[in-house]
Residue frames relative to the residue before (quaternion, step in Angstrom):
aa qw qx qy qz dx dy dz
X 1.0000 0.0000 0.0000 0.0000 0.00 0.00 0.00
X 0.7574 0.3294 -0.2926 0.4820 3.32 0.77 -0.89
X 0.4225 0.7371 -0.4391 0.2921 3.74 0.63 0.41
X 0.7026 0.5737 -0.1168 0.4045 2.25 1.21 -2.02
X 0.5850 0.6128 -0.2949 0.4418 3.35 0.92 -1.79
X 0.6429 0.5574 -0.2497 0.4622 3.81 0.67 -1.45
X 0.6714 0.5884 -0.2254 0.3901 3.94 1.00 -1.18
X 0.6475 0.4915 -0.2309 0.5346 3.27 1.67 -1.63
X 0.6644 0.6105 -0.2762 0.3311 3.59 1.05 -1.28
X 0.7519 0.4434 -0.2309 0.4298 3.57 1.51 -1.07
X 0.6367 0.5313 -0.2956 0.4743 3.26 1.31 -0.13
X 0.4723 0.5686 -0.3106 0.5976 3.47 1.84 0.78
X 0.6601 0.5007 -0.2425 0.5047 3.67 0.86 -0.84
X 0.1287 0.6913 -0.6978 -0.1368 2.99 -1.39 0.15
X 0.3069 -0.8463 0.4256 0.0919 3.10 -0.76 0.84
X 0.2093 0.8259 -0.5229 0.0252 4.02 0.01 0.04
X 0.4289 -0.6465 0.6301 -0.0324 3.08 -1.76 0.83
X 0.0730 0.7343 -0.6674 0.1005 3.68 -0.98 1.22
X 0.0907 -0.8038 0.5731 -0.1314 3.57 0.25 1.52
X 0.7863 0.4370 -0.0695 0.4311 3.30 0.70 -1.21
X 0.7188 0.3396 -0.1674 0.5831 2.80 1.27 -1.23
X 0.8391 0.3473 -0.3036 0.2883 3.92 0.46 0.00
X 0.4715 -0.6001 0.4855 0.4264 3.50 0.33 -1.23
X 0.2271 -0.5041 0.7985 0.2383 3.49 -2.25 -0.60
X 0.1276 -0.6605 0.7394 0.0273 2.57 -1.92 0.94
X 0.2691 -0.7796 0.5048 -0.2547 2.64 -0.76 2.26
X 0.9118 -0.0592 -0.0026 0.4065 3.53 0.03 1.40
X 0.5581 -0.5876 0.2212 0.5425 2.82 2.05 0.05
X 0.6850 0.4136 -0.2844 0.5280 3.45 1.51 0.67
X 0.3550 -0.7954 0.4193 0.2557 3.45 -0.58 1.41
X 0.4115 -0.6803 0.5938 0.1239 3.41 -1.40 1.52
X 0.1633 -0.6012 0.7080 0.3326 3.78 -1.00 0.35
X 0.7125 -0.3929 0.4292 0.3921 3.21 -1.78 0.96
X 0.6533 0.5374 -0.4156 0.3343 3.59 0.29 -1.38
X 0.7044 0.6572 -0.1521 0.2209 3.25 0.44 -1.14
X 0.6718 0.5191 -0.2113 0.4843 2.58 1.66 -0.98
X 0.6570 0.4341 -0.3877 0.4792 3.77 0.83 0.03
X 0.4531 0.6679 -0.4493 0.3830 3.73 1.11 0.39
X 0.4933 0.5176 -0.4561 0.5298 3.85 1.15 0.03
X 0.6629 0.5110 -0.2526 0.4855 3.88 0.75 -1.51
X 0.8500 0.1656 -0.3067 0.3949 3.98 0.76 0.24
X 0.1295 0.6658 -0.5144 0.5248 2.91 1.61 0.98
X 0.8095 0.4859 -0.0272 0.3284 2.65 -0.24 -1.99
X 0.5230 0.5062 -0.3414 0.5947 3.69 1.20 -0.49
X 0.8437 0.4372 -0.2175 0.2230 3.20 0.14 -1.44
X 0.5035 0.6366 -0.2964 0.5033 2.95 2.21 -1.01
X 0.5772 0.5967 -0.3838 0.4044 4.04 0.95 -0.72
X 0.8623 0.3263 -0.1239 0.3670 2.85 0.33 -1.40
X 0.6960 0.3480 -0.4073 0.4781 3.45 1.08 0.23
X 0.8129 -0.0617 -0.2170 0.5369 3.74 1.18 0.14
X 0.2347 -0.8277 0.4467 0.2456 3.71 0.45 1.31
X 0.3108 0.8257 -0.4580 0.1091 3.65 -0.72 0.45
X 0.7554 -0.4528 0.1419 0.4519 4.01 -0.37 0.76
X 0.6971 0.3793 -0.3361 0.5071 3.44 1.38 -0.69
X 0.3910 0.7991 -0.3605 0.2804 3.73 1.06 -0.19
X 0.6978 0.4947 -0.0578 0.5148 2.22 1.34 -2.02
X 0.6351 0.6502 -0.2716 0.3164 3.58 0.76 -0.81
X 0.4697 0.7167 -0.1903 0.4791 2.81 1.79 -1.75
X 0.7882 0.4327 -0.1570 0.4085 3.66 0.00 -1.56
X 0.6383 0.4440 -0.3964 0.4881 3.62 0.87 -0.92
X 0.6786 0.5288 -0.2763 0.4283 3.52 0.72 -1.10
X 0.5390 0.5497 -0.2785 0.5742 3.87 1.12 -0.48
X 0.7783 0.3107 -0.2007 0.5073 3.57 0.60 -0.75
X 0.6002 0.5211 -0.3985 0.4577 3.65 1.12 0.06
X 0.5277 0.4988 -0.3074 0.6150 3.56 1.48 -0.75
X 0.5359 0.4932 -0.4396 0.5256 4.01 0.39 -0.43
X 0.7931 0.3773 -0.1728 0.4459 3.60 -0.02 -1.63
X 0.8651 0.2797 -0.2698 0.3173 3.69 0.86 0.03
X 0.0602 0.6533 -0.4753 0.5862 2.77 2.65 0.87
X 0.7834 0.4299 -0.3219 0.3126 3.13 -0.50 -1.88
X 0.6336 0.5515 -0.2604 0.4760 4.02 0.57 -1.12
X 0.7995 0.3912 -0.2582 0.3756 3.65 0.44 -0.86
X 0.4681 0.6702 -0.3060 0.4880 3.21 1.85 -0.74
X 0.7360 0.5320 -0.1967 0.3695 3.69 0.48 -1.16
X 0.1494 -0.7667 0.5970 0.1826 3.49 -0.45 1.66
X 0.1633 0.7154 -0.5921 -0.3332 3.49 -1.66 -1.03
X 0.4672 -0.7821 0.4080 0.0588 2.88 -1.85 0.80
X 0.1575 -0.8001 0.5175 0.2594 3.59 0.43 0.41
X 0.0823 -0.6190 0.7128 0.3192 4.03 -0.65 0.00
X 0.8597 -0.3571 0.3258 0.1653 2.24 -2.54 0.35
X 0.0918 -0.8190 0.5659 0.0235 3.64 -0.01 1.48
X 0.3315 -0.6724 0.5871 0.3053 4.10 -0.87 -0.39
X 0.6924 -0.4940 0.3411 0.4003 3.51 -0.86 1.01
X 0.5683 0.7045 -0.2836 0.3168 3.59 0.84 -0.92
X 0.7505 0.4054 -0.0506 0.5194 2.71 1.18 -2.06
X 0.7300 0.4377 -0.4430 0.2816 3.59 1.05 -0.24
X 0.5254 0.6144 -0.3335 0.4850 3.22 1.92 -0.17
X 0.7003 0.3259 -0.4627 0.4351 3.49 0.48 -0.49
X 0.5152 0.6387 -0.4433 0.3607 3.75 1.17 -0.42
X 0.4491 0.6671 -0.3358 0.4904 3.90 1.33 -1.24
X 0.8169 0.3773 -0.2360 0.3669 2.91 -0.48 -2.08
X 0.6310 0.5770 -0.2086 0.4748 3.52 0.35 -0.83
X 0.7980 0.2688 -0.1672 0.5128 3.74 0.22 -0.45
X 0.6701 0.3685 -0.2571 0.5908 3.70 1.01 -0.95
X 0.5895 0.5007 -0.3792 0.5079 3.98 0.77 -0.77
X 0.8695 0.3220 -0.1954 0.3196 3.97 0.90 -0.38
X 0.3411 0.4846 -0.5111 0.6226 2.79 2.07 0.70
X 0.3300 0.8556 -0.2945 0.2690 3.37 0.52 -0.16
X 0.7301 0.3484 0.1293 0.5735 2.66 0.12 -2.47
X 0.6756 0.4985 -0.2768 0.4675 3.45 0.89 -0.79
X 0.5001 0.5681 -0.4328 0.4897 3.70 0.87 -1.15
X 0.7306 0.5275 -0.3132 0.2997 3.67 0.19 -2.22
X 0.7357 0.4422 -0.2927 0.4213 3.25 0.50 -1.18
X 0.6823 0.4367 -0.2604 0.5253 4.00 0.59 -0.24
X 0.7039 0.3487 -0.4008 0.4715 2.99 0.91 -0.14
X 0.4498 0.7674 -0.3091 0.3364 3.71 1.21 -0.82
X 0.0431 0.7811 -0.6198 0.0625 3.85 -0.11 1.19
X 0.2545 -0.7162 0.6492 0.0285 3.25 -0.82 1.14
């Protein structure tokens, strides 16, 4: 049930992405996308010319700003569904976490 419900739901969405083409706003100041991968060769360059615990820090932290560029960048769209469809979409998706919950929870 809840597959389905999930099947009807994705064929509603659309989903798009403007990494390149937009940005992050970051503290109240707009980042260009580009920009945002200029910590991650720092941070390379710092490794590799003195490797050392904050290097390393550097790079995770560079790649968490990437990965939450990447997340903010990402729109979606639901089209135009009819009450009908959002109930039978519900019933169907919440009715099969359900069924799923019961059964995992269910101690014999």
């Amino acid at each position: 049930m809840m597959v389905v419900g999930l099947f009807f739901l994705s064929q509603k969405v659309t989903v798009t992405n403007s990494f390149w083409g937009g940005g992050m706003r970051l503290m109240g100041m707009h980042i260009n996308s580009g920009m945002v991968i200029v910590p991650l060769i720092f941070s390379l360059v710092w490794l590799f010319v003195k490797p050392n615990k904050g290097s390393k820090i550097a790079i995770v932290l560079s790649v968490i700003l990437i990965i939450a560029s990447l997340i903010q960048s990402t729109r979606f769209y639901i089209q135009y569904l009819t009450l009908f469809d959002w109930v039978i979409m519900l019933v169907l998706i919440f009715g099969g976490m359900a069924f799923i919950g019961k059964s995992l929870l269910l101690k014999n």
